[in-house]
N, C-alpha and C positions, 0 to 999 in steps of 0.2 A: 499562235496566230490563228484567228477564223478562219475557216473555209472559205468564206466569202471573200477574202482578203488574199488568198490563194491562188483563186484563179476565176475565169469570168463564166458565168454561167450560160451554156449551151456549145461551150468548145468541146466537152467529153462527156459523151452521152455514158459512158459506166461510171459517172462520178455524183455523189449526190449530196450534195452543197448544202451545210449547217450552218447557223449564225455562230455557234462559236465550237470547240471539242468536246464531244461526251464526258464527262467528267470522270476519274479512275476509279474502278469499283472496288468496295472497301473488303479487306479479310472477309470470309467467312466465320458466323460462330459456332462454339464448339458443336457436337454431337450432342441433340437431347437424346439422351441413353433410354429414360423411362418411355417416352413415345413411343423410340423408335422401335424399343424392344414388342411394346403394347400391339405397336402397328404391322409391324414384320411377323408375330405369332399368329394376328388374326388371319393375315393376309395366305400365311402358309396354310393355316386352320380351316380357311373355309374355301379355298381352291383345293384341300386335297378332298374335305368334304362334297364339295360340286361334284369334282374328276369322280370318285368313286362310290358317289349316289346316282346320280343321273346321264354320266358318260361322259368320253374325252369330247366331245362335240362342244357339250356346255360347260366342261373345264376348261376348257382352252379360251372360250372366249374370257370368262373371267378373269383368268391368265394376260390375256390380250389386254384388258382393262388395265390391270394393276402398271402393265407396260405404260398406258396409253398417258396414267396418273401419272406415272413417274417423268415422261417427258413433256407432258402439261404443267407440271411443276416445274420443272429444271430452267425450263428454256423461256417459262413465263408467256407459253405461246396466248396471245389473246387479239380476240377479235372484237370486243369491245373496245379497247385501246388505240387498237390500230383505223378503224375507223373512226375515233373523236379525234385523236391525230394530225389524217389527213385535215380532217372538215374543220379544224379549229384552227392549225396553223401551216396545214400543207408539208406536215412530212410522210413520207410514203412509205418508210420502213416498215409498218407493219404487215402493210399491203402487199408490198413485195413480197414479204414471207409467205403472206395465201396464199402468192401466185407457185412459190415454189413448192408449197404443201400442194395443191390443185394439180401442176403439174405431175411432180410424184406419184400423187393418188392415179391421177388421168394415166399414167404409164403400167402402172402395173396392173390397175384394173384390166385396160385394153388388151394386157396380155393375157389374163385370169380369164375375162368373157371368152373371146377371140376362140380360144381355145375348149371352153366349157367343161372344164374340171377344177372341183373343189378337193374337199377333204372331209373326214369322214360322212362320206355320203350325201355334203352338198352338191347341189346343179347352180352354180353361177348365175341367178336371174338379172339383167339390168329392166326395168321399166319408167317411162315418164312422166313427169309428175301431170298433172293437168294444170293448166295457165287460166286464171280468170282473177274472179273477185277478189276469192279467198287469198290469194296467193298476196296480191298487190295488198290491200289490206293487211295481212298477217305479218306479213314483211316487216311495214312500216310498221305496225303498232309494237311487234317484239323488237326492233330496233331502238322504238322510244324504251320500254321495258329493262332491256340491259342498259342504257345509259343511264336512266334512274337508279336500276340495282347493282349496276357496278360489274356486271361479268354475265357475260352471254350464257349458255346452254353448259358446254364443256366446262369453262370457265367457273361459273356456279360450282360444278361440282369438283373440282382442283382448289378451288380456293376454299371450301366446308371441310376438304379433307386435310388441307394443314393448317387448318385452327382458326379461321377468319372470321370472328364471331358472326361480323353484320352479314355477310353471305348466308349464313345460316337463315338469316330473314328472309335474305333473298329465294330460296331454294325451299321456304315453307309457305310464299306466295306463288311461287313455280307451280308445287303441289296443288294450292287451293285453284290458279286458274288453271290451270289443266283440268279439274274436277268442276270450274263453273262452265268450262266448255262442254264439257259430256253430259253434264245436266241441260245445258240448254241446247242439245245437239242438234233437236227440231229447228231451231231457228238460225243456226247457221247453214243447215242444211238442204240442198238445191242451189246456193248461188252460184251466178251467170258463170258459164269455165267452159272449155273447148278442152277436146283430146290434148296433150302433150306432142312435145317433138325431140326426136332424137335421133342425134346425125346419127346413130354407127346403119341405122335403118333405110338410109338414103345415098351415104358415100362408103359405107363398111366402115371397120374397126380402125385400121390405117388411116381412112379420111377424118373420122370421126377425131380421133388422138391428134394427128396433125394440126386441125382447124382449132381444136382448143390450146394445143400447146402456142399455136401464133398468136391467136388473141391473146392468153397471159403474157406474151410477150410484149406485144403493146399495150397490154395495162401497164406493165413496169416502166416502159418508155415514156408515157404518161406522166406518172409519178414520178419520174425526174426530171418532166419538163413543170408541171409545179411546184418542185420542190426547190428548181434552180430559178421561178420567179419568185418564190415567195422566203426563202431561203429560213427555215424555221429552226428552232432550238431543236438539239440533238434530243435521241429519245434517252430519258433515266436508265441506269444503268443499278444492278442488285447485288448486293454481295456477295463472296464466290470463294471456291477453293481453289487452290492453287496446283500446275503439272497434273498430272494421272487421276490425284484424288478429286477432281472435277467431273469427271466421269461420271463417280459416285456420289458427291454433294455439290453439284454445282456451281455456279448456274453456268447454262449451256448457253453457246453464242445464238438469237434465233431460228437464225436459216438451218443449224443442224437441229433444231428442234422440228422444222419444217419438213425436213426430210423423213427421220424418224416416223412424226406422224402420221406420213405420207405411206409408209410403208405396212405402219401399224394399222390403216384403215384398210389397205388392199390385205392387212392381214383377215381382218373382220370379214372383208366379202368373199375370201377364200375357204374360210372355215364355214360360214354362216352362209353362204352363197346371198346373200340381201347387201346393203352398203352399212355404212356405221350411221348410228342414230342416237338419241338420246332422250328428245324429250317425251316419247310415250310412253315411257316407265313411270313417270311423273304422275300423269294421269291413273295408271294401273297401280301405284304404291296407294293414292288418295282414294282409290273404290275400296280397296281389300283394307284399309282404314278403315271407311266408316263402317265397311262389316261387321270388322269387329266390334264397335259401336252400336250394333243390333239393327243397322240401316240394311237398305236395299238400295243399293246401285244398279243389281244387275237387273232390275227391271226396268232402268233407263235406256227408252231407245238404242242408243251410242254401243250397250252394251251389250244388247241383244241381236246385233248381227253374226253371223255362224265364228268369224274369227277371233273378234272381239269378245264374244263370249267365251267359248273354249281358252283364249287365255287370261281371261279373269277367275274360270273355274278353277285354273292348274297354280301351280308353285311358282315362284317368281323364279327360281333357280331352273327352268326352263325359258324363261323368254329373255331372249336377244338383250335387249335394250338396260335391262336389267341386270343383270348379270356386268355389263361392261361400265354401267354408271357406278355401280358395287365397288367395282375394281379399281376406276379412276378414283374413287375415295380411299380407299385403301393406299395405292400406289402414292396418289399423293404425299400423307401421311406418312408412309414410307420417307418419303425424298423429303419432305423439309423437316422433319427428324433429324434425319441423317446430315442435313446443311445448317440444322439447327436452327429454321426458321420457323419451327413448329410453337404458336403462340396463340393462347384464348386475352382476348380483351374484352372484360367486362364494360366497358363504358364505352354506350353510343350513344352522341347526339340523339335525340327524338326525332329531328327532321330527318338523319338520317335511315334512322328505322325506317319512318313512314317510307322514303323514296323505295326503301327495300324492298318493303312489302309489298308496295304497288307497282313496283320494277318487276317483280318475278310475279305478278297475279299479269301484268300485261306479257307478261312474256310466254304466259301458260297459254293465254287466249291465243295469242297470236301465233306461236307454234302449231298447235291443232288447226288455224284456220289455214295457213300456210303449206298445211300438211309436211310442216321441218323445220328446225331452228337453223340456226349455224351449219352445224354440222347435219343435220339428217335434209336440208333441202339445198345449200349453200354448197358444202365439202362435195352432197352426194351427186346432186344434181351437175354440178362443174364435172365434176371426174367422170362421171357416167356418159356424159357427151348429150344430157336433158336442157332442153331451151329454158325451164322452169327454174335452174341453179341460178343462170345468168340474171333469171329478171329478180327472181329472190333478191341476189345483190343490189341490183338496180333500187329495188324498193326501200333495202334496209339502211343506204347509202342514205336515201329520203328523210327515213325516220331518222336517222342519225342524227342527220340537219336540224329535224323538229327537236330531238331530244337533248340536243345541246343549248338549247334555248329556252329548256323547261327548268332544266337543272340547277339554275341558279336561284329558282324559287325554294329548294330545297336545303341549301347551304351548301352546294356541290361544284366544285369549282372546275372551270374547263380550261385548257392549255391555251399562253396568249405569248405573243410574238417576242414580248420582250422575255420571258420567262427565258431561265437560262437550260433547262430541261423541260420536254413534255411527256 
C-alpha cells in the first residue's frame, strides 16, 4: 500500500509521504577481482608514496580522500540528484541528507576552530567567503553545469573513479573550464562583492553552531511540508550486499553516508587546518598540462599572484585539493570493485557527450566564479557558520530550476510525478 494511502499528510511531521514504496534493492554483484586488485595496489602504492615523500601532513590527506571515495561511493551521496529531486517532483530526501552532512560537519568543525588545534602543525583557519556577483552568478551557472553533466564537483570525481565512462566527459570540461577561467581572469576580475559574514565573529562558536544547526532543521521541516503536498515517487534504490559484508561493498543507507562525510570533512580541516574543497585542482591539473605542452600559463595573471604561483611551481602531491580529489578516485574504484559495480561503457549518445562536455566546462567557470563548488562553497561555507554557503545554495537551487528545463534539449530525462522512482 502507498504512503499516501497510509496516512494524511501533515498529521506527522517525522514522516515523509511517497506515492508508492521504494522498490527492494537487488543482490549485489560479485567482486570485480582485477579492478579491485588494480585499485587497492595503487591506492596503497601511492599513499605510502605521498606519507614517505613529502610527510604525514600530505599523506593523511590522501588517505582522507580514498576514505572520502569510498563513502561517495557506497552511500551514492549526491547533490546533483538531490536537488533535481526536490525541484522536479518534490522529494526532499536528498536534501535531508545535506542537512545531516552540514550538520555533522557544522559540529565538529565548531569544536576543531573553537579550540584551535589541528594536526601535524596545522592552525585551524575558518574565513568568509565574499558575497556579490561572482557568487550569485557562479552558483547558478555550476548548478546548470552539473544538471547537464550529470554529477556535481565530488560526484564527478566518484563516479570517473568507478568506471562511468560519460563522467569522464564531464571531469575533462571541469578541467578545460577551470582553465578558461584563469585565462580570462582579468575579466572576471573586480566584480561588484562586499566583505563576507560569519556568525562565530558576532555570536561565538556556540551561537554560530547553534543558529545553523536550527536552520538545517527547518530546512528539513520544509521538505516535508513539500513532500506531504506533493507526495512524490520514492527515490531509486542500488544494489547492495547483504549483514556485515555491506560495510564493505555496499551500498550504504544515505544518512550514514552523510554522517561519515560529515566527519571525513572536519577530518580535512583538522589535518589541513583549511575546509574541504575540490574544484581548484581542476584548474591546477589544466596549467601543469599545457606546460607540458610547451605553453605558459604561468604568465597568466590568475597565476601570477604570490599563492597561486608558488603552487603551480610545486608538485601536486603537496597541494590540498589535490591530493583528496586523487583519493576520492582511488577510493572510489576501490568500492565499486569490491560491490562489483565497477564498469567502462563504450557507447554514449552524442547528445549526451555534448551535455558532458558543456556540463563540466560550466561547471569549471562557475566554481572559480563562485569561489566553490558543492563542496568548497556549499559543504564549507554552511559548516563554517559563512553567510556565502547559504546564498550559494540559494543560487544553485535557481540554476537547478534553469537546468532542468535545458536538459530535455539534450535527450536528458528529469523525474515526473507519475514515475514510480526518481
Amino acid at each position: 500500500m502507498s504512503a499516501t494511502t497510509e496516512e494524511k499528510p501533515g498529521r506527522n511531521l517525522l514522516s515523509f509521504p511517497t506515492s508508492c514504496a521504494a522498490p527492494q534493492p537487488r543482490p549485489g554483484e560479485p567482486v570485480k577481482v582485477v579492478p579491485l586488485a588494480i585499485a587497492a595496489a595503487g591506492a596503497i602504492a601511492l599513499s605510502w608514496y605521498v606519507w614517505a615523500t613529502y610527510g604525514g601532513k600530505f599523506g593523511a590527506l590522501l588517505v582522507l580522500g580514498l576514505f572520502l571515495g569510498v563513502a561517495l561511493f557506497h552511500s551514492r551521496f549526491g547533490f546533483t540528484s538531490a536537488w533535481r529531486q526536490l525541484i522536479a517532483v518534490g522529494n526532499g530526501q536528498g536534501l535531508r541528507a545535506h542537512a545531516l552532512l552540514l550538520g555533522t560537519a557544522a559540529t565538529l568543525i565548531a569544536l576543531i576552530a573553537s579550540t584551535g588545534s589541528g594536526l601535524f602543525g596545522a592552525t585551524p583557519k575558518v574565513t568568509a567567503g565574499p558575497i556579490g556577483l561572482g557568487l550569485f552568478a557562479g552558483a547558478a551557472v555550476f548548478a546548470i553545469g552539473m544538471q547537464l553533466g550529470g554529477a556535481c564537483a565530488s560526484g564527478t570525481l566518484f563516479a570517473v573513479g568507478s568506471g562511468q565512462s560519460t563522467i569522464v566527459l564531464t571531469l575533462g570540461g571541469f578541467i578545460a573550464g577551470s582553465v578558461l577561467y584563469t585565462w580570462a581572469f582579468p575579466i572576471f576580475d573586480g566584480w561588484p562583492q562586499v566583505s563576507g559574514f560569519l556568525l562565530s565573529e558576532h555570536v561565538g562558536w556556540f551561537g554560530s553552531w547553534a543558529i545553523t544547526i536550527a536552520v538545517l532543521l527547518g530546512i528539513v521541516l520544509l521538505t516535508r511540508v513539500i513532500q506531504a503536498r506533493r507526495t512524490p515517487p520514492p527515490v531509486d534504490v542500488v544494489p547492495t550486499a547483504r549483514g556485515f559484508a555491506r560495510v564493505f561493498r555496499g551500498s550504504w543507507p544515505v544518512l550514514a553516508g552523510a554522517v561519515v562525510l560529515g566527519v571525513l570533512a572536519a577530518a580535512v580541516f583538522l589535518v589541513s587546518g583549511g575546509t574541504w574543497g575540490v574544484t581548484y585542482a581542476f584548474g591546477l591539473w589544466g596549467a601543469k598540462f599545457l606546460q607540458l605542452l610547451g605553453l605558459h600559463p604561468e604568465t597568466w595573471e590568475f597565476w601570477q599572484t604570490p599563492a597561486n604561483a608558488k603552487t603551480l611551481a610545486g608538485p601536486i602531491w603537496t597541494e590540498k585539493t589535490s591530493l583528496t580529489d586523487i583519493g576520492i578516485m582511488l577510493g572510489a574504484a576501490v568500492a565499486a570493485a569490491a560491490a562489483g559495480a565497477w564498469k567502462i561503457r563504450s557507447e554514449i549518445p552524442w547528445r549526451t557527450a555534448v551535455a558532458a562536455v558543456l556540463g563540466g566546462v560550466l561547471m569549471g567557470v562557475g566554481a572559480r566564479l563562485a569561489g566553490g563548488c558543492n563542496i568548497g562553497a556549499y559543504l564549507a561555507g554552511i559548516s563554517t557558520g559563512s553567510l556565502h554557503g547559504w546564498l550559494w545554495g540559494a543560487f544553485a537551487l535557481l540554476g537547478t530550476w534553469i537546468g532542468l528545463r535545458i536538459r530535455p534539449l539534450f535527450g536528458l530525462a528529469n523525474p515526473k510525478p507519475s514515475d514510480s522512482v526518481c
